[in-house]
C-alpha positions in Angstrom: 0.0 0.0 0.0 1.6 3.5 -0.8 -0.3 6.8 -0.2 -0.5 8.8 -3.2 -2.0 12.1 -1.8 -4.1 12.6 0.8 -6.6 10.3 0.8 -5.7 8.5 -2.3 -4.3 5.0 -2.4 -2.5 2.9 -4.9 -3.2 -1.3 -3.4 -1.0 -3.7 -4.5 -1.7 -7.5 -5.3 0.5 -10.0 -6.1 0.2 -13.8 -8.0 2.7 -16.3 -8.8 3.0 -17.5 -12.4 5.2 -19.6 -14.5 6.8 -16.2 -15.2 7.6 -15.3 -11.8 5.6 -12.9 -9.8 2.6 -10.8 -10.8 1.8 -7.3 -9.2 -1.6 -5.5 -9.9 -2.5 -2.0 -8.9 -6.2 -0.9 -7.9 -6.9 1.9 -6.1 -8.6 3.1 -2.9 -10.3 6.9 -2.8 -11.2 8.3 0.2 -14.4 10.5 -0.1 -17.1 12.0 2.3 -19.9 8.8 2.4 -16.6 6.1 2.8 -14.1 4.3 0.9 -14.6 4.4 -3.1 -12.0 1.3 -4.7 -11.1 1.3 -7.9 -11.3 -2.0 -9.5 -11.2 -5.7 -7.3 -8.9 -7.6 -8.3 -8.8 -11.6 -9.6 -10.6 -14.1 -8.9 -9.6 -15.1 -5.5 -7.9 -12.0 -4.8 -10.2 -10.1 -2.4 -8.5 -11.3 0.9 -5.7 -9.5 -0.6 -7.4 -6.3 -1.8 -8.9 -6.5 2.0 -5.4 -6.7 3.3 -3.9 -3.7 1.7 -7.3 -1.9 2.4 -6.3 -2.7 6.5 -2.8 -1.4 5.7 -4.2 2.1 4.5 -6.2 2.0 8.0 -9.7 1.1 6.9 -11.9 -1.8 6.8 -14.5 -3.5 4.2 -17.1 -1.7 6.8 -15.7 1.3 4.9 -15.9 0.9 1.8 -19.5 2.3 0.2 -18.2 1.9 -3.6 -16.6 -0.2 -6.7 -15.2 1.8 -9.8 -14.8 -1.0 -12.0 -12.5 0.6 -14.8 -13.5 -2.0 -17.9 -14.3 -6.0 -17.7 -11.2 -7.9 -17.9 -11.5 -10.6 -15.2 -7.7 -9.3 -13.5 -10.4 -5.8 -12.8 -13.4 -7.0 -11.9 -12.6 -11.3 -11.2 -13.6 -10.0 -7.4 -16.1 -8.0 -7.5 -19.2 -10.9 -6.3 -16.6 -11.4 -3.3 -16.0 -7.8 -2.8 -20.0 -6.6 -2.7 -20.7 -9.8 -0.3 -17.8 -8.2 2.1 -19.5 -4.4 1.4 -22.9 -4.4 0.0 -21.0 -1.3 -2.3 -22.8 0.5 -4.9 -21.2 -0.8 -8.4 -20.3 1.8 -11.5 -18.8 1.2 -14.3 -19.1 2.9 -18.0 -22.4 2.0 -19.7 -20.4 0.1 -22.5 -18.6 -2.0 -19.9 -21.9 -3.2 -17.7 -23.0 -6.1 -20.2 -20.2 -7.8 -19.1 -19.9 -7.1 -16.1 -23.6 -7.8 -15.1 -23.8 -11.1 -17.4 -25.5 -9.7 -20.3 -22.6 -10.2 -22.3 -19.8 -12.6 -22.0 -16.4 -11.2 -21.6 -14.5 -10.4 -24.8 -10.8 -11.3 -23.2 -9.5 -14.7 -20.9 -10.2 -18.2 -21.3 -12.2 -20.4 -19.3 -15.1 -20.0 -16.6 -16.3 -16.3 -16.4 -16.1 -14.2 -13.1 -19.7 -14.1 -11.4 -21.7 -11.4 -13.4 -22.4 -8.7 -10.6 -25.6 -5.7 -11.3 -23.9 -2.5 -11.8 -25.7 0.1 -9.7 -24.7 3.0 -11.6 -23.8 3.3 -15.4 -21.0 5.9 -15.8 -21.1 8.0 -19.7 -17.6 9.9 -18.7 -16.9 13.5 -17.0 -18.6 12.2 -14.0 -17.0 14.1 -10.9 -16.9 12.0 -7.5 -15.9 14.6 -4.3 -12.7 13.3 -2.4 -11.1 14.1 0.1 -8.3 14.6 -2.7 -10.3 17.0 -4.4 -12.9 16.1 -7.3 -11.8 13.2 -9.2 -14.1 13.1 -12.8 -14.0 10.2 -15.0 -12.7 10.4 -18.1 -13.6 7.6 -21.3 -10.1 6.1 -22.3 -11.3 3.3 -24.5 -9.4 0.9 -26.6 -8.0 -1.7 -23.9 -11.2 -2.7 -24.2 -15.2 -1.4 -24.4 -16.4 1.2 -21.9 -12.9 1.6 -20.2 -12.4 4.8 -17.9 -9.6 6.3 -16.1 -10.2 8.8 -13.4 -8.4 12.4 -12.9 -7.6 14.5 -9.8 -7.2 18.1 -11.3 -5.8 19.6 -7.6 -3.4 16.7 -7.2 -2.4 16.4 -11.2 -2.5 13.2 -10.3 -3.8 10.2 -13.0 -5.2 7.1 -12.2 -4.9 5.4 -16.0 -6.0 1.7 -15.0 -4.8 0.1 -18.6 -5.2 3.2 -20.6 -0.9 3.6 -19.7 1.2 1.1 -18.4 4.6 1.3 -16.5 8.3 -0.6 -16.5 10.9 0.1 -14.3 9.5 3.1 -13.4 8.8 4.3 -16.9 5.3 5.2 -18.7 4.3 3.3 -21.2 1.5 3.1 -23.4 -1.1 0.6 -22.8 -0.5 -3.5 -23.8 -0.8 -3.8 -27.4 -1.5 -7.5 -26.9 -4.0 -7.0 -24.4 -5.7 -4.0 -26.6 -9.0 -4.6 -28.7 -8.5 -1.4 -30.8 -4.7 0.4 -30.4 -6.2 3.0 -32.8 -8.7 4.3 -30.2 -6.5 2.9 -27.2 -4.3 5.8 -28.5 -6.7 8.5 -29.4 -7.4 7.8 -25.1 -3.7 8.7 -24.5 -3.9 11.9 -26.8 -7.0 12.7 -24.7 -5.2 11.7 -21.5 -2.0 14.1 -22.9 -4.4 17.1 -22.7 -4.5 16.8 -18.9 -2.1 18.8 -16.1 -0.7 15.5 -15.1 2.8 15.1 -12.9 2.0 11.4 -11.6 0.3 8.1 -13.2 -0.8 4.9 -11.3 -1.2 2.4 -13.7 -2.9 -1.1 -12.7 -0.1 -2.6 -14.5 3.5 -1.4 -13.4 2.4 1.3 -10.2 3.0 5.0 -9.7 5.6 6.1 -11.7 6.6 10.4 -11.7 5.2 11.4 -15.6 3.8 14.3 -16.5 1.5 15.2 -19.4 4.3 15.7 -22.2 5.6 11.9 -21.8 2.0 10.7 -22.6 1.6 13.2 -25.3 4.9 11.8 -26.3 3.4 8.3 -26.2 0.5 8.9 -27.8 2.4 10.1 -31.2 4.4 6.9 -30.6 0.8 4.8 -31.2 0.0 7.2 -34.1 3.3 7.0 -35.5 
């Protein structure tokens, strides 16, 4: 667990796989009603998400919310554990909820589907949440994959991209081109992302890393290019 800001915090995860260890990044927002996470996690994955949320010095008692960013099972594998633990109001974007909810299958992973969850709320972007960080508004990075958001907190210039960006040894990076659905809109979302103030990232994949808004416009001409 690492404290962004004031009331922001970046939750680590980790898995074993034949390729050594895996770390994943969601995110924990403190705001005025409770706890608002960003994304759950894997299957399985919630005693660790509950974990790190005890490290920052809360408990699932706290937590009143679930941001899920976009579909992919590593986001939102959790979720049906997570809302038993938190009874949480669910968003996530309106083009994300089919799978989420069941109506749709998920377009990425192999095997058994995650338990389809209702989402409460059905995000269209530039939603603003108040936190204790400031207001944090969604913004619609599509591409990864359908109805993917990242969220922004203008007073902190500080950018949660979920898989929008990724990071490497504490460099930015552009989002996984083998993970993408569509890298032609995955970077038309970093170009939209580059016209933000931004002088820090989270990404789900990779962490914090110290970037500002030039190295992602700089990235974004990278996928154009």
């Amino acid at each position: 667990m690492e404290e962004l800001t004031e009331g922001v915090y970046a939750l680590t995860e980790t898995i074993e796989t034949d390729d050594g260890e895996r770390a994943f990044h969601p995110a924990a927002v403190e705001t005025e009603r409770g706890l608002l996470l960003l994304d759950a996690g894997l299957p399985g994955q919630a005693e660790a998400l509950g974990a790190e949320i005890e490290a920052a010095g809360f408990e699932w008692a706290d937590v009143w919310a679930v941001l899920i960013t976009h579909h992919d099972g590593d986001h939102a594998g959790a979720l049906a554990t997570v809302c038993e633990k938190t009874d949480a109001v669910v968003f996530a974007h309106e083009a994300c909820a089919p799978y989420v909810d069941g109506r749709e299958e998920p377009i990425k992973g192999e095997g058994e589907r995650y338990p389809p969850v209702p989402v409460d709320v059905e995000l269209v972007g530039e939603e603003v949440f108040r936190t204790t960080a400031g207001p944090m508004r969604v913004v619609y990075t599509p591409g990864h994959a359908p109805g993917h958001v990242s969220l922004y907190l203008p007073e902190e210039e500080l950018l949660l991209a979920a898989d929008a960006l990724t990071a490497a040894d504490g460099e930015l990076q552009g989002p996984s081109e083998h993970f993408s659905l569509d890298m032609a809109e995955a970077g038309q979302s970093v170009a939209r992302l580059a016209s933000l103030a931004i002088d820090g990232v989270l990404c789900y994949h990779g962490g914090f890393v110290a970037a500002d808004d030039d190295r992602i416009a700089e990235i974004g001409r990278s996928i154009e290019g």
